[in-house]
N, C-alpha and C positions, 0 to 999 in steps of 0.2 A: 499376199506376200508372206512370203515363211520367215522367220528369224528366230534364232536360237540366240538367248543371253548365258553366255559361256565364265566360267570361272574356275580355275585349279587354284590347290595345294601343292608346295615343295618340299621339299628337304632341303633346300637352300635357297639361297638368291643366282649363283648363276650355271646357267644349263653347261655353258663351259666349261665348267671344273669337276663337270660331273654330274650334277644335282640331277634327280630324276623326281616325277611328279610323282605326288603320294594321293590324291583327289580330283575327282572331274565334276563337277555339275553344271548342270543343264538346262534349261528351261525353254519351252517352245514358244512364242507366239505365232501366232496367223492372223493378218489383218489389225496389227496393234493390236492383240486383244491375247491372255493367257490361254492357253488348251488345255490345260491338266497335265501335258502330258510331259515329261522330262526322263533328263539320261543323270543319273546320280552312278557314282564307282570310286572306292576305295582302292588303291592297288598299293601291292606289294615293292618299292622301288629297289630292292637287293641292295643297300648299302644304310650306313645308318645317318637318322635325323638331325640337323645342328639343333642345339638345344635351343638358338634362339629361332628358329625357326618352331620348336615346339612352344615356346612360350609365345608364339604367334596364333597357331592353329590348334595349339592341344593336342594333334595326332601324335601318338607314340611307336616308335618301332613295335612294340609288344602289340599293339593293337592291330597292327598291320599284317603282324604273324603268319595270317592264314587266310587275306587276302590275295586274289589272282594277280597272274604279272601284266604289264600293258598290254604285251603280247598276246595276252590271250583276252584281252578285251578292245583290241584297236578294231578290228572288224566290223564291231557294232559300234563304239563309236562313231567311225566314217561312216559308218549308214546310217546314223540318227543328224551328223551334222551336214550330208554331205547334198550340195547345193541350196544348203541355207546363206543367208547373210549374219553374220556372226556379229553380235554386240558384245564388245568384252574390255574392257576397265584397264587402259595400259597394257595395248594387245601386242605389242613387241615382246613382253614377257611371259605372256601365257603361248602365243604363237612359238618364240623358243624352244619353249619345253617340251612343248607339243611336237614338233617339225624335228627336235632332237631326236625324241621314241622315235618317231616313224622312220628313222634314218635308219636306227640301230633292229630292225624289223628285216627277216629276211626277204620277205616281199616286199618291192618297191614300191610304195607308197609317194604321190608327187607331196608337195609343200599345202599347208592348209589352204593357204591362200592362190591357192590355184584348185582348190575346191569348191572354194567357199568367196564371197564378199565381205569387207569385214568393215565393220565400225567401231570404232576408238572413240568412247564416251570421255576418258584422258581430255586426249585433243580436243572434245566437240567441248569440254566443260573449260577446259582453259580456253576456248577463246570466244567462249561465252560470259567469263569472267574471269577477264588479265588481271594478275596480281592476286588473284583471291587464292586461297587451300581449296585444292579440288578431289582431294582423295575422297573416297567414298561416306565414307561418316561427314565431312563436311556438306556435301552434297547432298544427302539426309537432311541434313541441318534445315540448307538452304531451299529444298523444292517441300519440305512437310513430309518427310516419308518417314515412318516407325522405323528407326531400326533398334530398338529397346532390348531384340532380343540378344544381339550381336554382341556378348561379351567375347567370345573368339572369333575368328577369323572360321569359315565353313567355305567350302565351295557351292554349294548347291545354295545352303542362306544366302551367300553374296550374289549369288548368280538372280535368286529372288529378288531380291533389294535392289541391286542394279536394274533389274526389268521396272521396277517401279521410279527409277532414278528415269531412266531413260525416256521413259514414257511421260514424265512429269517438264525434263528437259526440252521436251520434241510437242508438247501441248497435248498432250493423249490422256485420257483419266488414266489415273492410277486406284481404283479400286475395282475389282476383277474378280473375286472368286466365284465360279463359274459352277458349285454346287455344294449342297450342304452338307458332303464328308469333308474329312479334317485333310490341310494340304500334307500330301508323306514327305516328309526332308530327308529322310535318307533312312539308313539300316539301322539306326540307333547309334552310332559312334560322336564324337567329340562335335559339337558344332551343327549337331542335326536338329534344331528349337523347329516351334511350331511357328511359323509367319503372323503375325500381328497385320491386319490392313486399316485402312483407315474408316469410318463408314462413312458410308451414302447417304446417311443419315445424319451429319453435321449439320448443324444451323445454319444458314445463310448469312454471308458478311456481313457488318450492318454498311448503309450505305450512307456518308456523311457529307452530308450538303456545305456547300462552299459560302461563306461568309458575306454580308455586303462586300465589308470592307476587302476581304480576298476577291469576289468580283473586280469590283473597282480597280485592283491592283493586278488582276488581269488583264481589264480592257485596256489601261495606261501601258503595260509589256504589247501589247497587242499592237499600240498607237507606234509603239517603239519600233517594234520591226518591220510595221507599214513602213516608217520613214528611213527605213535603210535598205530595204527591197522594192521599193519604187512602189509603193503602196500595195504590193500582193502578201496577204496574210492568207496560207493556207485554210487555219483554224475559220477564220470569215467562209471562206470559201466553199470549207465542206459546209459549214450552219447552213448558206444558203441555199446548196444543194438541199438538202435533207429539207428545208422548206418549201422549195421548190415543189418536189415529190411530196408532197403533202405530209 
């Protein structure tokens, strides 16, 4: 299974008023597992940055200068993303942006999402955790994933971190680098760090054995819900399997 963890940069918050994407990145997997191989692109969006927007990403108009227009990089895009399943972090927003360019494209271009599958890590994380902050750096928090490098906001880093968020989310390891050259983040512009992973070489959990007294006060909860489910206690039930089978 192919999937691509997808992530842009704006010039604003919404495609409606104009904003056009200033960053794309990329990152493949195949079979849960990273490839190397990724679509990073800086692009030119012809109109200028809100500044809070650049205190988000750190891209500057100036920087952007003499980068290419979407235009002339949508072709490869859609062929690096196209019949992939798309993982991307609050995909109503980068789909916008996205689905905006291809509009304004002389050739007609359908909608991503009749290219692509998509999953919304967003969605998958709020209702894996109602009520909790689910943006991405919490997310970090909560599944153990480095993201130390992330003082700005990058698309190709986020795009990184979110593969390991997702993967941590969905029970898949999140340590991956697949050989001993350095992973490239991009051209060198705002936001391009080197990824941090975890090693495989962590110590093992310790494993902390349960008490008399927390026995005890298990088997009593045990007795408890014998007596309210007409004596079936699942927990019994697997033990005695699992004895059973020797």
């Amino acid at each position: 299974m192919r999937q691509i963890v997808l992530d842009t940069e704006t010039t604003g918050l919404e495609a409606s008023q104009g904003h056009r994407i200033i960053e794309i990145g990329c990152v493949e997997l195949v079979n849960r597992r990273l490839t190397g191989n990724h679509y990073h692109q800086y692009i030119k969006p012809q109109r200028e940055i809100d500044q809070g927007a650049i205190e988000v990403h750190g891209i500057t108009n100036e920087f952007l200068d003499d980068k290419p227009l979407f235009a002339q990089i949508a072709a490869d895009f859609i062929e690096f993303v196209s019949g992939a399943e798309l993982i991307i972090h609050n995909a109503p927003f980068d789909l916008g942006f996205l689905d905006a360019e291809l509009q304004r494209m002389p050739r007609q271009y359908p909608a991503l999402r009749d290219m692509c599958a998509v999953v919304d890590t967003l969605v998958m994380a709020r209702a894996k955790h109602p009520g909790q902050r689910n943006n991405l750096d919490a997310l970090c928090q909560r599944y153990d994933v480095d993201n130390s490098q992330r003082d700005l906001h990058g698309a190709l880093l986020d795009a990184e971190i979110l593969a390991d968020v997702y993967l941590a989310m969905t029970g898949g390891q999140t340590t991956f680098q697949l050989s001993d050259a350095p992973a490239n983040t991009g051209d060198g512009g705002p936001g391009s760090q080197q990824i941090r992973r975890l090693s495989a070489e962590r110590p093992p959990l310790p494993v902390i054995m349960a008490t008399a007294e927390e026995q005890a006060a298990h088997a009593a909860q045990l007795e408890a819900i014998a007596a309210s489910s007409g004596g079936r206690v699942l927990w019994r039930e697997l033990a005695e399997r699992r004895q059973e089978s020797g």
